[in-house]
C-alpha positions in Angstrom: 113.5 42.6 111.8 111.2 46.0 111.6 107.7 45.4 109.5 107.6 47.4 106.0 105.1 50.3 107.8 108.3 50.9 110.5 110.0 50.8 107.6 108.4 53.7 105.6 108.2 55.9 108.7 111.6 55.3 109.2 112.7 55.9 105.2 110.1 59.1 105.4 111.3 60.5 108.3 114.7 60.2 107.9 114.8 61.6 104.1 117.2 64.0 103.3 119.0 63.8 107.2 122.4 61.8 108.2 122.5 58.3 108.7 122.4 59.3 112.8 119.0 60.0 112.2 118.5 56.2 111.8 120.1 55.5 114.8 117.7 57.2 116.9 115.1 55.1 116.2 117.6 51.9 117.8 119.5 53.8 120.1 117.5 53.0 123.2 116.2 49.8 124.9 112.3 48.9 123.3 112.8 52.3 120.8 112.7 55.7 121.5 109.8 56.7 118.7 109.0 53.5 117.5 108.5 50.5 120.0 110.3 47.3 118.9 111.6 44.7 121.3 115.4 45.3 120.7 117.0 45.8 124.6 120.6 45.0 124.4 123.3 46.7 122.0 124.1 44.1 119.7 120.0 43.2 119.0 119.9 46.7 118.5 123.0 47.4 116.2 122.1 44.2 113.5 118.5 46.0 113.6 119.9 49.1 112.8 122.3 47.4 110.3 119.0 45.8 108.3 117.3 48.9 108.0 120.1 50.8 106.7 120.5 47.6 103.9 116.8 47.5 103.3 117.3 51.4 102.6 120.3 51.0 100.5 118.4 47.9 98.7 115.8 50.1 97.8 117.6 52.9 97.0 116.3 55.1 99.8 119.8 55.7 100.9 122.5 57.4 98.6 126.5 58.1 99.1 127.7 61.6 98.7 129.2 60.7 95.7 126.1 59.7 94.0 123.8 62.8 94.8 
């Protein structure tokens, strides 16, 4: 999917903001910040979907409940 630098910027950037701020970085054909070659929804919704696991994985991302 992304590399592990995307990955970082993404997990940096993103700290402390709603999951929507993920999104932004998929939301649009070849990336809006980052470049990536994702052009059609689905491509762009399972890269999505990774990076939020990654960010789960490695406890970057945290429900409600557990804050």
């Amino acid at each position: 999917m992304i590399d592990a630098t995307s990955l970082e910027h993404i997990a940096s950037y993103c700290e402390g903001m709603d999951i929507d701020s993920i999104w932004y970085y998929f939301d649009k054909p070849n990336g809006a910040i980052l470049k990536n070659d994702y052009i059609n929804f689905d491509e762009r919704r399972e890269a999505f979907l990774w990076t939020v696991k990654q960010l789960v994985g490695d406890g970057r991302i945290h429900s409600r409940d557990d804050i």
